[in-house]
N, C-alpha and C positions, 0 to 999 in steps of 0.2 A: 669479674663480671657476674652479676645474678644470674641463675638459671631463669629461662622466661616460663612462667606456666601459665596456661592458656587454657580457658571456658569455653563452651559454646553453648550458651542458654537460648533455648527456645521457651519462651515464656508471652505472655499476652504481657501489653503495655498499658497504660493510663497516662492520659493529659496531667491528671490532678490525682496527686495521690502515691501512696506504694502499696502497686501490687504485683505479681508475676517480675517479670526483669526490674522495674522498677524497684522492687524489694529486697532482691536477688543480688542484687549489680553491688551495692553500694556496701554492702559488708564483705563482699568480694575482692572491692578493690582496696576496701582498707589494708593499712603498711603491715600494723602489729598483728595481722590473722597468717600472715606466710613468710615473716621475716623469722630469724632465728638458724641456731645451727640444728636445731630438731628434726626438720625439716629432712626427711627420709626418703619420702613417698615420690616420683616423679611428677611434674607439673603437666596436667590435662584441662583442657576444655569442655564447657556444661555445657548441655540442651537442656532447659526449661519450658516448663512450660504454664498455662493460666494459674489465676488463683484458685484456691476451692470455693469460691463463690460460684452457685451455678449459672449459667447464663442460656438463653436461647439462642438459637441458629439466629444471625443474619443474614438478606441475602444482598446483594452487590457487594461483592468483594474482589473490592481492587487489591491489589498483590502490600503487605505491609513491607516499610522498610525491614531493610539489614543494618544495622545499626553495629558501628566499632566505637567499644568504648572502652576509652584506654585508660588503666591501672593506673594508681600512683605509684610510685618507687617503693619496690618491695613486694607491691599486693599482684593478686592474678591480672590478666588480660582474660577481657570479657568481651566476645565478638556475641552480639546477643539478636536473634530472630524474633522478632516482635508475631506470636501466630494469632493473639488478635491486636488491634489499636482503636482504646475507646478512651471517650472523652475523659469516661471516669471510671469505676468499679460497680456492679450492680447491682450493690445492694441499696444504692440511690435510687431515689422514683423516677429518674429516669438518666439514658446515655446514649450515648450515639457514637456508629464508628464501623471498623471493617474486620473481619474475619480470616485468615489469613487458612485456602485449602493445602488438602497433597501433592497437586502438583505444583503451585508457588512454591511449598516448601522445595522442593525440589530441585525446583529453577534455583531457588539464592543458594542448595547445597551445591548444584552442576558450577558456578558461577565463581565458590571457592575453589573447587577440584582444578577448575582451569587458569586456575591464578596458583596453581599449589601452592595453596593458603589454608589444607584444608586439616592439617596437625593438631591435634588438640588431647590435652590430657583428662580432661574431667570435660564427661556429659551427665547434664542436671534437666530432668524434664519432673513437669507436674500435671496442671491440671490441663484437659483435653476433652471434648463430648463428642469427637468426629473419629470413627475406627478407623476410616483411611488413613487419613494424619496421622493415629497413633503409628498403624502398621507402618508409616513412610518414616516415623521417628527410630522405630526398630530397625530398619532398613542400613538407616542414616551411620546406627550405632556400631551395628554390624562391623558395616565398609571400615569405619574409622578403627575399630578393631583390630580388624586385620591388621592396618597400615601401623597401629603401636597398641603391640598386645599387651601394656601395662595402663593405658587406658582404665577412670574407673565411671564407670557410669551408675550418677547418683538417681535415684526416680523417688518422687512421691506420688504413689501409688492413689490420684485424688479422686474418688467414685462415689462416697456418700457417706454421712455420719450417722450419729445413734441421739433421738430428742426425746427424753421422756424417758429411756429405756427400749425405746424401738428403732430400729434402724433401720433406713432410708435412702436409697440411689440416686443421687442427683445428676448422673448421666446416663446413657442410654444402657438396656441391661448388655446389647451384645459388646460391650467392653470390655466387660470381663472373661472371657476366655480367650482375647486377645491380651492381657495382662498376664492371665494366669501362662497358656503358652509362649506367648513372644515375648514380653515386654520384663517378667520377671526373671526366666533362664538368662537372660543376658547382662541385667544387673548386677551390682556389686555391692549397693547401698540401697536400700529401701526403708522410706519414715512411713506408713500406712499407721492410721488410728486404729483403735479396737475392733472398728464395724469394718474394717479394707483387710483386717490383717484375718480375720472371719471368712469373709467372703474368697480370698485368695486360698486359702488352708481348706477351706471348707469346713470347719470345725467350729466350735461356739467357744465361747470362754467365760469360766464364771468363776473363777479362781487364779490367781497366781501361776500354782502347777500350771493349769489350762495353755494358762498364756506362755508361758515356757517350752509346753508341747508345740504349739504353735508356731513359736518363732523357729522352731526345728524341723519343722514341716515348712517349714521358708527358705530355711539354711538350704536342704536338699531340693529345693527348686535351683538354686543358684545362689542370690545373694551371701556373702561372708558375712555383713552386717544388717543389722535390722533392729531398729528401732520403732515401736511402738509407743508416739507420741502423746497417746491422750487415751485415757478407759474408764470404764465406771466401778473399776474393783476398788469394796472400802477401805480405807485409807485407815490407821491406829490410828491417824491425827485428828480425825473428826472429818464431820460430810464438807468442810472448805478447801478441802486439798485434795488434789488428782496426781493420779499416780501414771507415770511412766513405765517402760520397761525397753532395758535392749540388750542387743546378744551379738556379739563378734565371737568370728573363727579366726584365729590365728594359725601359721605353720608354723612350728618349728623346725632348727634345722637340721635336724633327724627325719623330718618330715612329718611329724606328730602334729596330731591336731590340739590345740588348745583353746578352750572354749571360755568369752568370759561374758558371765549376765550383769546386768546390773537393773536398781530401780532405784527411781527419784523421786519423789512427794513432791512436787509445786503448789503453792499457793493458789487457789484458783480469783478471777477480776469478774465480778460480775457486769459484763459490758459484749458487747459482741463485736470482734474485731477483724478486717477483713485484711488477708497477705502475711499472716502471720507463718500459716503453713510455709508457705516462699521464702520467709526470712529465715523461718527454724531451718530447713534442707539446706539451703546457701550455704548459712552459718557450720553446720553439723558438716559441707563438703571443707568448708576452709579449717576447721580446727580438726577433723580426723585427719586432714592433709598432714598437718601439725607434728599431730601425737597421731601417727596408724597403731601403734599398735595397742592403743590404749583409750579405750572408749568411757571407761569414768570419767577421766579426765575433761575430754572432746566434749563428751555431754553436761557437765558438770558449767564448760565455759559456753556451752550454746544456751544450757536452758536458763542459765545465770544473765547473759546478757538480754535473753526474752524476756526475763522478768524486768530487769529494768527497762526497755524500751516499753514493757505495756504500763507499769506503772506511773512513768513519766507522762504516756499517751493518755490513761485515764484522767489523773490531775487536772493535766490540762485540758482536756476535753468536758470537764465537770465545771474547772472556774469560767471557759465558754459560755457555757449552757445557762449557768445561773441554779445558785442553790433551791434543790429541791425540782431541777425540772432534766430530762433523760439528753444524754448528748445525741444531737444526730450526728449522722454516718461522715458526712464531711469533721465534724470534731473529733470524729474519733479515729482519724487518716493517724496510721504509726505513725510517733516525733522520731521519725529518723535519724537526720541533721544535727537534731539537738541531743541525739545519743549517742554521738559518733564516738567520743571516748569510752563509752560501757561496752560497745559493739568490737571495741580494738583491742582493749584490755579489761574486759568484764572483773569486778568484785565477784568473787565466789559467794554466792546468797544459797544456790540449793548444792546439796551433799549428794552425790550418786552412790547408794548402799550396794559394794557388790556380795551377790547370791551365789 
């Protein structure tokens, strides 16, 4: 009989579309991301949370479901917290829908405690612009902690990007020293871009070394792992490729620490695509599950299958459109469904160079 492993994502919802749990859910439950004898690491429940799309407060906010969505044979259980439910993602001109605060959260976490239902191996949060909620999320982690201290809780650290070469907050400033205090010490995994991984460190990056420093200045917060999803440092390949970077700590069992970097060159889409951050963190918690001790790898099969799922998405979002004219936001909803074999067993397209 399989080991059951188990998510609790808290993540925002869409009618239409993948973003947050929607995004999340579906490479989760895939068979090929947790079948295999590899498979080392014990099986946890994610908290998720919105996309990096920013969005404004709404207010009437009736409590969103709790939603159990159950795994295929082989893939995780994903008991998943809808913390907001909107018609669609808003980078549409318009959507409609409810908010979900810290004390609902709360109620649907009281409500598994009393079903001891509340076991879970991986917590996966993201995006968030309410510090209550964040703090009630930290809380959440805490508790579950205790109850199984091999628990790993994944966060995308989602607060604002860099346009232009300027970077820019899309949620409220007092976030951040609830991330930097709470929200990071208790982490294990951390994806933050260049401008999150800045603002947590406190330090700028304009080089490689920089960003190396950095990720060490993350390490000694907490996290083992950290990934550095997206920068603007130049690429040898020319200004079309974006360079990644991520760093695991490994023990030995001497008890030695070993440390390994790595970076990846991506292709960059010129298109703007919304839940992508959601799918990358999913993904990077199911194939680290995979392979823990080896983040080339992990990486190599996440950023591998992103490339495919956006290049599929553009395609077809461009022969929508009609040649010569720009996709909107509805064409350009990730081809999820239609990626589901690149998503389970990804073609290795980018190489992770370790440093």
């Amino acid at each position: 009989m399989e080991e059951e492993c188990r998510v609790l994502s808290i993540q925002s919802h869409v009618v239409r579309g993948y973003v947050g749990n929607r995004a999340a859910t579906f490479p989760l439950q895939s068979p090929a991301l947790t079948a295999g004898s590899e498979l080392s690491r014990p099986c946890v429940r994610a908290l998720s949370t919105p996309e990096r799309h920013p969005s404004p407060p709404l207010t009437a906010l009736p409590p969103a479901p709790l939603e159990r969505l159950v795994a295929q044979v082989l893939g995780f259980e994903v008991d998943a917290v809808n913390s907001v439910q909107f018609s669609n993602h808003t980078g549409y001109s318009h959507w409609k829908g409810q908010v979900l605060n810290s004390d609902e959260l709360h109620e649907l976490y009281d409500g598994l405690k009393l079903n001891n239902v509340s076991k879970y191996d991986y917590v996966l949060t993201g995006y968030t612009r309410d510090k209550s909620f964040l703090a009630m999320v930290v809380d959440i982690v805490r508790e579950l902690k205790q109850q199984s201290p091999r628990l790993v809780y994944v966060c995308d650290p989602v607060m604002g990007d860099k346009w232009n070469g300027e970077g820019s907050m899309y949620v409220p400033e007092d976030l951040l020293p609830v991330y930097r205090e709470k929200v990071v010490p208790v982490a294990d995994i951390i994806t933050p871009n260049q401008f999150e991984a800045e603002l947590l460190s406190g330090r700028k990056i304009h080089s490689q070394e920089e960003a190396l420093a950095v990720m060490d200045v993350l390490h000694a917060m907490g996290p083992d792992t950290v990934v550095i999803t997206s920068s603007d440092l130049p690429s040898p390949r020319g200004s079309n490729y974006l360079i990644a970077l991520g760093s695991q700590r490994t023990r030995a069992p001497d008890g030695s620490v070993v440390t390994q970097r790595i970076r990846m060159e991506m292709c960059k889409v010129d298109a703007v695509f919304v839940g992508t951050g959601d799918l990358f963190a999913a993904m990077l918690l199911a194939w680290t599950h995979k392979h823990p001790n080896n983040l080339k790898v992990a990486c190599e099969k996440t950023v591998s299958a992103m490339h495919h799922v956006l290049q599929r998405t553009i395609k077809c979002a461009k022969a929508r459109a009609g040649e010569g004219l720009k996709p909107s936001p509805a064409q350009l909803e990730l081809r999820m469904v239609q990626s589901k074999k690149d998503i389970e067993n990804p073609e290795i397209v980018v190489q992770a160079t370790v440093l």
